[in-house]
mmCIF file of the N, C-alpha and C atoms, coordinates in Angstrom:
data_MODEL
# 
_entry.id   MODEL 
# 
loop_
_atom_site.group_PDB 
_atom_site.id 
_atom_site.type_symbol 
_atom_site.label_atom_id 
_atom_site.label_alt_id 
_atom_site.label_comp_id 
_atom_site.label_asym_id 
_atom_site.label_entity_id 
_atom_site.label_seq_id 
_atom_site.pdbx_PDB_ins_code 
_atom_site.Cartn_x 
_atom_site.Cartn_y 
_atom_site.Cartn_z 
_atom_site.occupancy 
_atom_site.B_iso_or_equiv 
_atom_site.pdbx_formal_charge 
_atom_site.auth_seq_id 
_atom_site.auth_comp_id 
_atom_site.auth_asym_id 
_atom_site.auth_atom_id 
_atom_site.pdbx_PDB_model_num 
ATOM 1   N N  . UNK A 1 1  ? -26.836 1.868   8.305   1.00 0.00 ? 1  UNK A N  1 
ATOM 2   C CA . UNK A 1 1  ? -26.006 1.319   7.252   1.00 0.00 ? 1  UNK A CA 1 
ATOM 3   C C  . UNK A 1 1  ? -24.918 2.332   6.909   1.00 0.00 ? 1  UNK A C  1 
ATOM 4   N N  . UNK A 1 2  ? -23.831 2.373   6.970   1.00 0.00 ? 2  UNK A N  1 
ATOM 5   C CA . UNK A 1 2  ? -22.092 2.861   6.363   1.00 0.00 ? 2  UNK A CA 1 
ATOM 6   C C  . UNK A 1 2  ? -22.227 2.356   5.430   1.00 0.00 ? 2  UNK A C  1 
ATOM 7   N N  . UNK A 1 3  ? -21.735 3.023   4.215   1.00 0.00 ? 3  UNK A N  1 
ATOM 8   C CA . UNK A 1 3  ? -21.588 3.442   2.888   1.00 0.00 ? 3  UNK A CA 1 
ATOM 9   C C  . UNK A 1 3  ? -20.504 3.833   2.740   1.00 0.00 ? 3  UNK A C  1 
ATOM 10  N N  . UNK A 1 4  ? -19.124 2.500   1.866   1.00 0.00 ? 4  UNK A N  1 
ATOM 11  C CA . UNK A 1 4  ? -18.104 3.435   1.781   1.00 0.00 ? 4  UNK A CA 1 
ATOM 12  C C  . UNK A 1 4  ? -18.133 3.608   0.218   1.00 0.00 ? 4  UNK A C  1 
ATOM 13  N N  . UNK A 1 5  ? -17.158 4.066   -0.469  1.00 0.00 ? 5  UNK A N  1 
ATOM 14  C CA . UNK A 1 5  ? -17.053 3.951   -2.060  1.00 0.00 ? 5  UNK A CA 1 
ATOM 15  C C  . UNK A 1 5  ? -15.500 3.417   -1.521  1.00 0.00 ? 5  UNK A C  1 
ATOM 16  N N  . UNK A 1 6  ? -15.077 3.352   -2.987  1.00 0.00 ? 6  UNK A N  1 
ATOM 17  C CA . UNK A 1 6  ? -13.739 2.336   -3.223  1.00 0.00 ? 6  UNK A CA 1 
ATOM 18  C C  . UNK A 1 6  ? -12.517 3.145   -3.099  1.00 0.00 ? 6  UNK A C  1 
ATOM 19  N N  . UNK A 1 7  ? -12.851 4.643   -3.406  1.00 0.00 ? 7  UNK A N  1 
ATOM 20  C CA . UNK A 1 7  ? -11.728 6.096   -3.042  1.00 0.00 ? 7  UNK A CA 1 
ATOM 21  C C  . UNK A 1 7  ? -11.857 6.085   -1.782  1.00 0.00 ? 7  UNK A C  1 
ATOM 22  N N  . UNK A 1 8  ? -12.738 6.007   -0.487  1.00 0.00 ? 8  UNK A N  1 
ATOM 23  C CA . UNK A 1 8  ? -12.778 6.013   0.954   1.00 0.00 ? 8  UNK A CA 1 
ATOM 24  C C  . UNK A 1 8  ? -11.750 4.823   1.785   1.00 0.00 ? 8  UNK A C  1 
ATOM 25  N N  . UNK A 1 9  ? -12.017 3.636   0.959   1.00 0.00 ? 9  UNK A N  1 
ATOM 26  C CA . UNK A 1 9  ? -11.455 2.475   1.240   1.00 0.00 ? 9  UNK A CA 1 
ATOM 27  C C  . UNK A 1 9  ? -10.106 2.519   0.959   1.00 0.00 ? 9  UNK A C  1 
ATOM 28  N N  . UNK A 1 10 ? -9.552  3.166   -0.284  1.00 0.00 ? 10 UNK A N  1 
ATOM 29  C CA . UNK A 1 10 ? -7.806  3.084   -0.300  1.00 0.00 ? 10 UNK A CA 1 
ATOM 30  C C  . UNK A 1 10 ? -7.568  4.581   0.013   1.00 0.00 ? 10 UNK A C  1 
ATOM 31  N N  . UNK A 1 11 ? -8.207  4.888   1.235   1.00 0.00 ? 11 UNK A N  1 
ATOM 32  C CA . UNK A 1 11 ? -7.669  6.166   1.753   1.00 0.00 ? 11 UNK A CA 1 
ATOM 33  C C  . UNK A 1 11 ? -6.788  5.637   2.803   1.00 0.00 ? 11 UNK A C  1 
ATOM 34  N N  . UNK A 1 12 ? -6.771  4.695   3.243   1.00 0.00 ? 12 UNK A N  1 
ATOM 35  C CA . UNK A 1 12 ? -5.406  4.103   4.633   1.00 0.00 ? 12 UNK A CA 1 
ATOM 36  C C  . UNK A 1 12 ? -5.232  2.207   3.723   1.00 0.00 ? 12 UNK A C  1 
ATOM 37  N N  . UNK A 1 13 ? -4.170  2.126   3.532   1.00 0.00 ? 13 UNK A N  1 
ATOM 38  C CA . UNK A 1 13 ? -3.670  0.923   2.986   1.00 0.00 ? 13 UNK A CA 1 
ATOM 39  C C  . UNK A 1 13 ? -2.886  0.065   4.221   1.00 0.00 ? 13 UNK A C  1 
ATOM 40  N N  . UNK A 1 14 ? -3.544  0.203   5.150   1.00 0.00 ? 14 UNK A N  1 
ATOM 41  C CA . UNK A 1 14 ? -2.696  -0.315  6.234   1.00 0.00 ? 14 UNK A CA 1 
ATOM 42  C C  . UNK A 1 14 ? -2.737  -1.981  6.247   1.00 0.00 ? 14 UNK A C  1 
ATOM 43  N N  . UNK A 1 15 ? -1.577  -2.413  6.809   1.00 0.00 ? 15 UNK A N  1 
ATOM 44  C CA . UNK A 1 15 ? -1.835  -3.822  6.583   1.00 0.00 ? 15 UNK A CA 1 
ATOM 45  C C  . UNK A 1 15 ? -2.480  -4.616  5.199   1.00 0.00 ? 15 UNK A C  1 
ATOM 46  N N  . UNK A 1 16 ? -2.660  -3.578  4.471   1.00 0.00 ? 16 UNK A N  1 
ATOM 47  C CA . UNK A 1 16 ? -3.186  -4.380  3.483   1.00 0.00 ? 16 UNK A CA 1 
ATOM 48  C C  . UNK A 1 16 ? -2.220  -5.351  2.881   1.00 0.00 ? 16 UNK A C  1 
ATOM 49  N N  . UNK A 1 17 ? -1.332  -5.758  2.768   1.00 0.00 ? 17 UNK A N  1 
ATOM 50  C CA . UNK A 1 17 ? -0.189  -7.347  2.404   1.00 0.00 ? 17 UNK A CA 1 
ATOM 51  C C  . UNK A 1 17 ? 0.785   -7.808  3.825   1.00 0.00 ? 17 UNK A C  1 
ATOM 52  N N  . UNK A 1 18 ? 0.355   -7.086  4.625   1.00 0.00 ? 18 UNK A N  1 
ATOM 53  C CA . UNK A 1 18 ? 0.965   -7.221  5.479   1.00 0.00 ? 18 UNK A CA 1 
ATOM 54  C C  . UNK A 1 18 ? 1.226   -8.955  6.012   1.00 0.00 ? 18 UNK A C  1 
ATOM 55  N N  . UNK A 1 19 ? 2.986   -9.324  6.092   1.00 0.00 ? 19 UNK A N  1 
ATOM 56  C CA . UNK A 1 19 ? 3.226   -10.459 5.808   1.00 0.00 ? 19 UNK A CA 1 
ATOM 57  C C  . UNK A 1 19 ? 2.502   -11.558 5.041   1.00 0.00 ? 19 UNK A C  1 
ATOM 58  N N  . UNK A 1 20 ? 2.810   -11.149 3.897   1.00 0.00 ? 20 UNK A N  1 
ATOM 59  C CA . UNK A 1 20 ? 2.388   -11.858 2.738   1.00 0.00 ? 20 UNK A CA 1 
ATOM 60  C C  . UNK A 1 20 ? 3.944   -11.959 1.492   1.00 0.00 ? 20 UNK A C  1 
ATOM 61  N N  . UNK A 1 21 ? 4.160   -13.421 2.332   1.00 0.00 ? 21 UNK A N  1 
ATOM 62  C CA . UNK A 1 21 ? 5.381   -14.397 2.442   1.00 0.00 ? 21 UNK A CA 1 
ATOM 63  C C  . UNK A 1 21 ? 5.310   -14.840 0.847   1.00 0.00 ? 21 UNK A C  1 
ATOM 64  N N  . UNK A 1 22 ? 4.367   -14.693 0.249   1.00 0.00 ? 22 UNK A N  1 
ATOM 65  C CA . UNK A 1 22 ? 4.635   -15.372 -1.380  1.00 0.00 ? 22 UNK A CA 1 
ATOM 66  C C  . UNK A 1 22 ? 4.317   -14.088 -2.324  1.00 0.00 ? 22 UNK A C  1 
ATOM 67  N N  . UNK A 1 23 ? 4.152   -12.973 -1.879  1.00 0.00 ? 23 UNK A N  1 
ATOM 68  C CA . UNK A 1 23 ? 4.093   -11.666 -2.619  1.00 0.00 ? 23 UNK A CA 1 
ATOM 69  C C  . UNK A 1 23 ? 5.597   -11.546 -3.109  1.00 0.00 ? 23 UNK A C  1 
ATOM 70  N N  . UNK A 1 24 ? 5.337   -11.446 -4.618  1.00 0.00 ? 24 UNK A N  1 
ATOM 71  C CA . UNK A 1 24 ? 6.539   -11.050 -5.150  1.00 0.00 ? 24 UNK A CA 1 
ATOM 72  C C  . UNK A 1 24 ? 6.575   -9.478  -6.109  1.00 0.00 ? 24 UNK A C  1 
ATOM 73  N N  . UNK A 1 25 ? 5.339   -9.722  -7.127  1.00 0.00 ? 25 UNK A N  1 
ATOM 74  C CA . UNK A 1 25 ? 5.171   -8.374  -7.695  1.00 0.00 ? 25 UNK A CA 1 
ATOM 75  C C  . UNK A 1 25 ? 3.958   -7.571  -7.332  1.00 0.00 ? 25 UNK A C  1 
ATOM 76  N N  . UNK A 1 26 ? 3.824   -6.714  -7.286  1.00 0.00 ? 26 UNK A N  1 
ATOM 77  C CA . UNK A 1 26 ? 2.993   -5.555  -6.699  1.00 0.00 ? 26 UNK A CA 1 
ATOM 78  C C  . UNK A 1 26 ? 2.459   -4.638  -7.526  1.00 0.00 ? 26 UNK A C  1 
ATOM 79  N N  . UNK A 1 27 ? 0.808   -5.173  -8.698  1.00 0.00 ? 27 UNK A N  1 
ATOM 80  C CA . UNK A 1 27 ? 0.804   -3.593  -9.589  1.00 0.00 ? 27 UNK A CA 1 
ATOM 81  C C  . UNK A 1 27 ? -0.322  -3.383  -9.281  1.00 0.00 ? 27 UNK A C  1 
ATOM 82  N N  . UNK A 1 28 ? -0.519  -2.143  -9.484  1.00 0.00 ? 28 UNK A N  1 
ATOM 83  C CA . UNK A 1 28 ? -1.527  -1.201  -8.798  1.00 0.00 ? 28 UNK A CA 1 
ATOM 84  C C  . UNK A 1 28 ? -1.782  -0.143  -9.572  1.00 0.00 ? 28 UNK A C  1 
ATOM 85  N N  . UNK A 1 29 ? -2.244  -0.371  -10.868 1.00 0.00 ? 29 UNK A N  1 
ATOM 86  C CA . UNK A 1 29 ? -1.791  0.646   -11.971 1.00 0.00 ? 29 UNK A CA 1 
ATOM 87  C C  . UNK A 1 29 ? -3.448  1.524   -11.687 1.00 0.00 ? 29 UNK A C  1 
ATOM 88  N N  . UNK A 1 30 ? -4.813  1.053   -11.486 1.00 0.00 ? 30 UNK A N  1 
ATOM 89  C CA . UNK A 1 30 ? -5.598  1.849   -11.956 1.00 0.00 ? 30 UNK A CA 1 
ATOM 90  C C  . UNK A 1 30 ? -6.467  2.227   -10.360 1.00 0.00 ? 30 UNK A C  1 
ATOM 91  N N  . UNK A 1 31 ? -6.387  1.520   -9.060  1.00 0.00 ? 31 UNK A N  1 
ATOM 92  C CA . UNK A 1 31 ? -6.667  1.231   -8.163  1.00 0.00 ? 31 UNK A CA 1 
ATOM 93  C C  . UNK A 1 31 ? -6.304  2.799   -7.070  1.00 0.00 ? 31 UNK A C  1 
ATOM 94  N N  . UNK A 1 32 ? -5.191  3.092   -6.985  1.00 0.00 ? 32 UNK A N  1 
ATOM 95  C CA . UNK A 1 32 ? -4.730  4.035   -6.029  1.00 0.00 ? 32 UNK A CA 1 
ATOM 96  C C  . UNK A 1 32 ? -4.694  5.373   -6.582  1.00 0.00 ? 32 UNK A C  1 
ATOM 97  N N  . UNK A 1 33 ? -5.512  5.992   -5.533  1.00 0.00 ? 33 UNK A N  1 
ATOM 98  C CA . UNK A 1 33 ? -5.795  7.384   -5.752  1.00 0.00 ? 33 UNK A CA 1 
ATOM 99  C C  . UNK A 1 33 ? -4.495  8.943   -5.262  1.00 0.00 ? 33 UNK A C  1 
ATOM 100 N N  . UNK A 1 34 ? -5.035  9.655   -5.454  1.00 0.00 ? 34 UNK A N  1 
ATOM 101 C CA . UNK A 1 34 ? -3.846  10.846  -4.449  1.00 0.00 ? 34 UNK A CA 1 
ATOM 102 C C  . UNK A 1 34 ? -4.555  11.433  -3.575  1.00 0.00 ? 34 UNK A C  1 
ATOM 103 N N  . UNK A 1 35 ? -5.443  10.411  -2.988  1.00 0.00 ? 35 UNK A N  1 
ATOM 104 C CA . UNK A 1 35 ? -5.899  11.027  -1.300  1.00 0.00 ? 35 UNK A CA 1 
ATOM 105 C C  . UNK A 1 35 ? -5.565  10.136  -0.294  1.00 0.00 ? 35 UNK A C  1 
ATOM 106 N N  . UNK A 1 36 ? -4.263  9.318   -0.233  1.00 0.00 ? 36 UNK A N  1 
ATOM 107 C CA . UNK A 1 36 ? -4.062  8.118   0.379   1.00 0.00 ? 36 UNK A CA 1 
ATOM 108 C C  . UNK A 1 36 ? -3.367  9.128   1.606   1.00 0.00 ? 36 UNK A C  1 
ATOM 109 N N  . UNK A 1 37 ? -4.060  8.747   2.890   1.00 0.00 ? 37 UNK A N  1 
ATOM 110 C CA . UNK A 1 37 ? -3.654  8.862   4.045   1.00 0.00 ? 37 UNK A CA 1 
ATOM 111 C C  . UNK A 1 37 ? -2.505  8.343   4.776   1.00 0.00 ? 37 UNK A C  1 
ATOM 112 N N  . UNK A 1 38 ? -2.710  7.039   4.646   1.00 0.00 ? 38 UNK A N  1 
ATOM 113 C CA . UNK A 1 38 ? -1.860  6.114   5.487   1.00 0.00 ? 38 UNK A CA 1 
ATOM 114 C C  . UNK A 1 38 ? -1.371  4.913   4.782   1.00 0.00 ? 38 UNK A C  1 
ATOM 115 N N  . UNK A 1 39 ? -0.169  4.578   5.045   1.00 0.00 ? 39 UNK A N  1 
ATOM 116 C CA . UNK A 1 39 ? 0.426   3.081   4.072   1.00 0.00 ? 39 UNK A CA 1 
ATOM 117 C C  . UNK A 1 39 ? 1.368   2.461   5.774   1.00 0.00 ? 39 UNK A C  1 
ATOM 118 N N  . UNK A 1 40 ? 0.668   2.768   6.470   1.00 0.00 ? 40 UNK A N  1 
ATOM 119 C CA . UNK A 1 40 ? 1.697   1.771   7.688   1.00 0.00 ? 40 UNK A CA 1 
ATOM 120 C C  . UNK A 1 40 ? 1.646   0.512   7.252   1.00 0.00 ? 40 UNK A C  1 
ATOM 121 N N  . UNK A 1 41 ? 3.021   0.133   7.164   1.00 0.00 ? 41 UNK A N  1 
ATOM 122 C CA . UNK A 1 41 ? 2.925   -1.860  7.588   1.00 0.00 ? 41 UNK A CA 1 
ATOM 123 C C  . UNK A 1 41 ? 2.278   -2.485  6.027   1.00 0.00 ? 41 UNK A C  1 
ATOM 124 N N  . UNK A 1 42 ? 2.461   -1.340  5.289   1.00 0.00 ? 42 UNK A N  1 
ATOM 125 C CA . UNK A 1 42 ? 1.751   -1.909  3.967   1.00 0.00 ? 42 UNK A CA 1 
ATOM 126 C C  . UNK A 1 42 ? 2.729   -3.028  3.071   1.00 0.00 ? 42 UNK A C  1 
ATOM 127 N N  . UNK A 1 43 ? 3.568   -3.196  3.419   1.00 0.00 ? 43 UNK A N  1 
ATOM 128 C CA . UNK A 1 43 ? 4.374   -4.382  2.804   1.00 0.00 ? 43 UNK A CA 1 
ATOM 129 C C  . UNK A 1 43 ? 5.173   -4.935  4.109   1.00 0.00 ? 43 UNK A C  1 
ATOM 130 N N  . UNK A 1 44 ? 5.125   -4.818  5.112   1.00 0.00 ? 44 UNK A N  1 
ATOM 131 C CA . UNK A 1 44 ? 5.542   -5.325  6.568   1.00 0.00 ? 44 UNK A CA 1 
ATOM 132 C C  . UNK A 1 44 ? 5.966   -6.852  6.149   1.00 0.00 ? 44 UNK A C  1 
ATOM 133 N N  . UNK A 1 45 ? 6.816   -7.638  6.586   1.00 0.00 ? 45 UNK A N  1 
ATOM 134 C CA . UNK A 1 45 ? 7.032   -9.101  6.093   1.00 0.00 ? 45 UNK A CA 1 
ATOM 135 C C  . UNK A 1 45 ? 7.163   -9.462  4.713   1.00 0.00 ? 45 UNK A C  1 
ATOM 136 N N  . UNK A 1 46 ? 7.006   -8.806  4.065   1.00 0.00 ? 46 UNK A N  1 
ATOM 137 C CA . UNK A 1 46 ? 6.581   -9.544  2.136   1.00 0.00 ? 46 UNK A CA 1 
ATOM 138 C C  . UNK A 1 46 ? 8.471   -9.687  2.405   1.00 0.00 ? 46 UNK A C  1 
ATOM 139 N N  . UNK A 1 47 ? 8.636   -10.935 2.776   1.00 0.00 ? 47 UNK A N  1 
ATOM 140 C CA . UNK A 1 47 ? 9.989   -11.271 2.601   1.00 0.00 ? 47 UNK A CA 1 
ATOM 141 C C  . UNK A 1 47 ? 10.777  -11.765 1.015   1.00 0.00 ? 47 UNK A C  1 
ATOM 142 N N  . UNK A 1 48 ? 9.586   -12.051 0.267   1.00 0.00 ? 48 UNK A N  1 
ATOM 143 C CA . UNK A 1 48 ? 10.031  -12.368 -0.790  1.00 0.00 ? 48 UNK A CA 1 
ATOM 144 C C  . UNK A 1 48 ? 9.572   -11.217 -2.217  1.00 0.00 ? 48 UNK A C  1 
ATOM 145 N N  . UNK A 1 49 ? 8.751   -10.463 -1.836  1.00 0.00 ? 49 UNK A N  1 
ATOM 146 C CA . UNK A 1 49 ? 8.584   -8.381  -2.799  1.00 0.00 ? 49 UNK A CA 1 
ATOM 147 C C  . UNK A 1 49 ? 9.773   -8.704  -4.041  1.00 0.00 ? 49 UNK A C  1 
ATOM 148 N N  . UNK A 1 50 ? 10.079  -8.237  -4.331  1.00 0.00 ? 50 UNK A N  1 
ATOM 149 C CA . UNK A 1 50 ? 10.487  -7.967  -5.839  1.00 0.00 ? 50 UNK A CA 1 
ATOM 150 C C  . UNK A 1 50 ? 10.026  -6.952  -6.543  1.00 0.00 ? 50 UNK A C  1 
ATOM 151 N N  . UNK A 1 51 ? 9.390   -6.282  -6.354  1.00 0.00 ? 51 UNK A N  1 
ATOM 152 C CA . UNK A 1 51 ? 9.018   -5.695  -7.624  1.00 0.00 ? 51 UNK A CA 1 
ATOM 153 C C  . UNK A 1 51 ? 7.223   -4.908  -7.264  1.00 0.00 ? 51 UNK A C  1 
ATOM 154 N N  . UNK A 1 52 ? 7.560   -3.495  -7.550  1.00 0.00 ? 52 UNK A N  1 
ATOM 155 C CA . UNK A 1 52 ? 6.273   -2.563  -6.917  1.00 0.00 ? 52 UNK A CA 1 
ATOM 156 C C  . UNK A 1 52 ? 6.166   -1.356  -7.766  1.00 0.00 ? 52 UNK A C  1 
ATOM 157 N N  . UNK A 1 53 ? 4.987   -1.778  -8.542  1.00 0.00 ? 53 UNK A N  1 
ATOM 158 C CA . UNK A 1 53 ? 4.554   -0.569  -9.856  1.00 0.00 ? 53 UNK A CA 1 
ATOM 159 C C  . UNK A 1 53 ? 3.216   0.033   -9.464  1.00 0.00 ? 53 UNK A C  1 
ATOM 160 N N  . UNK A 1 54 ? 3.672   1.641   -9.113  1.00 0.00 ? 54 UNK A N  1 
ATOM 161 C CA . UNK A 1 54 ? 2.007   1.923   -9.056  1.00 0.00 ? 54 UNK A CA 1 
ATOM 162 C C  . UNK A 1 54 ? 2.442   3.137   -10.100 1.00 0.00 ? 54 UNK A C  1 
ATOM 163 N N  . UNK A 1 55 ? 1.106   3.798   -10.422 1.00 0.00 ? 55 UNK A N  1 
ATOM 164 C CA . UNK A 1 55 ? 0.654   4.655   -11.521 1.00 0.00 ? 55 UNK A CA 1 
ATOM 165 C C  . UNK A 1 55 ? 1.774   5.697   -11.151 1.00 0.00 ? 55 UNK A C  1 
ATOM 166 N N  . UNK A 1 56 ? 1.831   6.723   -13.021 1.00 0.00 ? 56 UNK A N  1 
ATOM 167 C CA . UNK A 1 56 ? 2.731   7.587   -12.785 1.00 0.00 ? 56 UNK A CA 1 
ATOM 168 C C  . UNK A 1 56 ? 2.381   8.797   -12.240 1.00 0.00 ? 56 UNK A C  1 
ATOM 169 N N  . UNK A 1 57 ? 1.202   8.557   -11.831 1.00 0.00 ? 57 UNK A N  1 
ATOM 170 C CA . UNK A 1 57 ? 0.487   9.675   -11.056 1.00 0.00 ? 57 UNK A CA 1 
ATOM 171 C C  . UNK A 1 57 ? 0.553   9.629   -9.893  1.00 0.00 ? 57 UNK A C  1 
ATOM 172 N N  . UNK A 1 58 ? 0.831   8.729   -9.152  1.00 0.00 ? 58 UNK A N  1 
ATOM 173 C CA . UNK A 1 58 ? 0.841   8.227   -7.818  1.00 0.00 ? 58 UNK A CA 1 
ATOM 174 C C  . UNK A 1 58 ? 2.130   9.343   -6.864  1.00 0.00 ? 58 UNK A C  1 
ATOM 175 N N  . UNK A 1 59 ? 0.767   9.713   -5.951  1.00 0.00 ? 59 UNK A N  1 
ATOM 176 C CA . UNK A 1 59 ? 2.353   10.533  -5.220  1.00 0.00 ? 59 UNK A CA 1 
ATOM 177 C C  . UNK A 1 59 ? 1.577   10.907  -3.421  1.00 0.00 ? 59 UNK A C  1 
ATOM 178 N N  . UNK A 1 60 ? 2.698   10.789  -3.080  1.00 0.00 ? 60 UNK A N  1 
ATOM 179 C CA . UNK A 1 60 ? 2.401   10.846  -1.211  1.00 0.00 ? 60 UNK A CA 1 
ATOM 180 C C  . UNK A 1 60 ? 2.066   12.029  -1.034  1.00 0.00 ? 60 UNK A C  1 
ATOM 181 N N  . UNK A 1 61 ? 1.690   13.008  -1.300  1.00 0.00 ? 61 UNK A N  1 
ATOM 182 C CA . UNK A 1 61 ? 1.800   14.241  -0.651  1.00 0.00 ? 61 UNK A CA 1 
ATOM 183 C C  . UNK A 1 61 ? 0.632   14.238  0.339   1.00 0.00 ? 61 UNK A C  1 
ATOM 184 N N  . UNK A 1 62 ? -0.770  13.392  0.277   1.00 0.00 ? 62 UNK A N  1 
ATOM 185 C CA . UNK A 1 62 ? -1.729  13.168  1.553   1.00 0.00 ? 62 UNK A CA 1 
ATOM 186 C C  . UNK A 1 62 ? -1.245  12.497  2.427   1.00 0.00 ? 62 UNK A C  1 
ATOM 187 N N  . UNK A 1 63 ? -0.348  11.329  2.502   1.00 0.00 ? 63 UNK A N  1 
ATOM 188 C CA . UNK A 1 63 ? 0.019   10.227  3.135   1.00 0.00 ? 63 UNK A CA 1 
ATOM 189 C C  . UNK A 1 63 ? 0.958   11.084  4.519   1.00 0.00 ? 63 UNK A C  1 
ATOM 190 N N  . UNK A 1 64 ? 0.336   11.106  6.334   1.00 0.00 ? 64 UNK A N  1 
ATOM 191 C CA . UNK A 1 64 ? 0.665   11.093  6.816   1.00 0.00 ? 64 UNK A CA 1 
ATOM 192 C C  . UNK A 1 64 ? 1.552   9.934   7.713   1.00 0.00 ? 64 UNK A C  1 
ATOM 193 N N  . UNK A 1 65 ? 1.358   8.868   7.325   1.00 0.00 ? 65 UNK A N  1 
ATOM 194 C CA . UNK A 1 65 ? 2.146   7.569   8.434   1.00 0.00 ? 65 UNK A CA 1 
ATOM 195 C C  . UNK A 1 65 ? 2.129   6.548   7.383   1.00 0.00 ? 65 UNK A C  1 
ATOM 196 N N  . UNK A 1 66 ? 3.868   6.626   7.230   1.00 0.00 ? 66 UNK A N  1 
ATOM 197 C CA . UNK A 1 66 ? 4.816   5.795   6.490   1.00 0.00 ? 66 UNK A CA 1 
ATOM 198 C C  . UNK A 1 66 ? 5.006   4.732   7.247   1.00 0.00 ? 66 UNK A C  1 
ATOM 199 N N  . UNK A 1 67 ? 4.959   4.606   8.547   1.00 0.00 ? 67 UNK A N  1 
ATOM 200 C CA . UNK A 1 67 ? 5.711   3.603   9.761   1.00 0.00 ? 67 UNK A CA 1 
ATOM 201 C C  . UNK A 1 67 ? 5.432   2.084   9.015   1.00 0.00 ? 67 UNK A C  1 
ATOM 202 N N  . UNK A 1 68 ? 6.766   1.447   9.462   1.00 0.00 ? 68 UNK A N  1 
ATOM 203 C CA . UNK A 1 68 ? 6.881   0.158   8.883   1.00 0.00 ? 68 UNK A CA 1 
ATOM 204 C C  . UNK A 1 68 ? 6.670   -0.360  7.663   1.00 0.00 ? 68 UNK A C  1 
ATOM 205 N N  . UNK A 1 69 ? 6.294   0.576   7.085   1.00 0.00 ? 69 UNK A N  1 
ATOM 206 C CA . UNK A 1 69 ? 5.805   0.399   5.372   1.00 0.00 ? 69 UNK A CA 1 
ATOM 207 C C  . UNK A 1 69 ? 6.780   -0.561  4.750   1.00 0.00 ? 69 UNK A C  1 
ATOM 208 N N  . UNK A 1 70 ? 7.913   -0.935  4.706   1.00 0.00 ? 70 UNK A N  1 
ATOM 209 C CA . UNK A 1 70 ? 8.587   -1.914  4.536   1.00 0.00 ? 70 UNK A CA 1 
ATOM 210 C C  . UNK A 1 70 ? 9.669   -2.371  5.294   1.00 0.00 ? 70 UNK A C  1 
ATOM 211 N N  . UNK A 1 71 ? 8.993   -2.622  6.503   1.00 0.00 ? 71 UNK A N  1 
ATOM 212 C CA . UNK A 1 71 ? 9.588   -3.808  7.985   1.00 0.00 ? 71 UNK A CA 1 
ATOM 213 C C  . UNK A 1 71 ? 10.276  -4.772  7.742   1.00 0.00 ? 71 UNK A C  1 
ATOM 214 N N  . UNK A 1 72 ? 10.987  -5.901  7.569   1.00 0.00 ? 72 UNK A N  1 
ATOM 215 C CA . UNK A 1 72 ? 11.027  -6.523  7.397   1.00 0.00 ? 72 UNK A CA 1 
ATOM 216 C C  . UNK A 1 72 ? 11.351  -7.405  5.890   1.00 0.00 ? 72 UNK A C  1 
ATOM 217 N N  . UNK A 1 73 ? 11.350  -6.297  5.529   1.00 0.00 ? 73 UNK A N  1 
ATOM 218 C CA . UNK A 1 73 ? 11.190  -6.914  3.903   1.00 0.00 ? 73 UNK A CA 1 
ATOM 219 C C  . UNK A 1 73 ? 12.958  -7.047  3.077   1.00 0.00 ? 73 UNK A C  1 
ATOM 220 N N  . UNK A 1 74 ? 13.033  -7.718  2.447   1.00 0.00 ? 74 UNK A N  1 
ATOM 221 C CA . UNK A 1 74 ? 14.531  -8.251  1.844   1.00 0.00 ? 74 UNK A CA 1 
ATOM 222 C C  . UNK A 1 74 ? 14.482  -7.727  0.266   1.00 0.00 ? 74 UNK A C  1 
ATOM 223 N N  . UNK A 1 75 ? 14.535  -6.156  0.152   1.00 0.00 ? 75 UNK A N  1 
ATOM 224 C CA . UNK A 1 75 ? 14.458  -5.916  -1.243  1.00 0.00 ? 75 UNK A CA 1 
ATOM 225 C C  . UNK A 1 75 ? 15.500  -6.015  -1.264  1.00 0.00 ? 75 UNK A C  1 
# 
């Protein structure tokens, strides 16, 4: 049995909205930590995004792979 906790799980945000065509606002106020690895492709397609609030604590300095993080997208 693998055992993750919920800090292991938003350590790579990959694909997580990835083309998600009716995503407009994006908050993430209590959810994201500062051990985030990876955000590839994390808003990839959201053709219709608007609007992306995460905490004022929130900061990349773990995050090795940005790629495609917003592909496609019509901010």
């Amino acid at each position: 049995m693998i055992c993750y906790t919920l800090n292991d799980l938003l350590k790579k945000l990959d694909d997580m909205f990835f083309r998600c065509t009716c995503l407009k606002k994006v908050y993430m106020p209590s959810l994201i930590n500062n051990e985030i690895e990876s955000m590839s492709d994390l808003f990839n397609g959201c053709i219709n995004l608007e609007e992306i609030n995460f905490p004022k604590s929130f900061n990349t300095s773990n995050v090795t792979n940005m790629s495609n993080l917003f592909y496609d997208c019509h901010l």
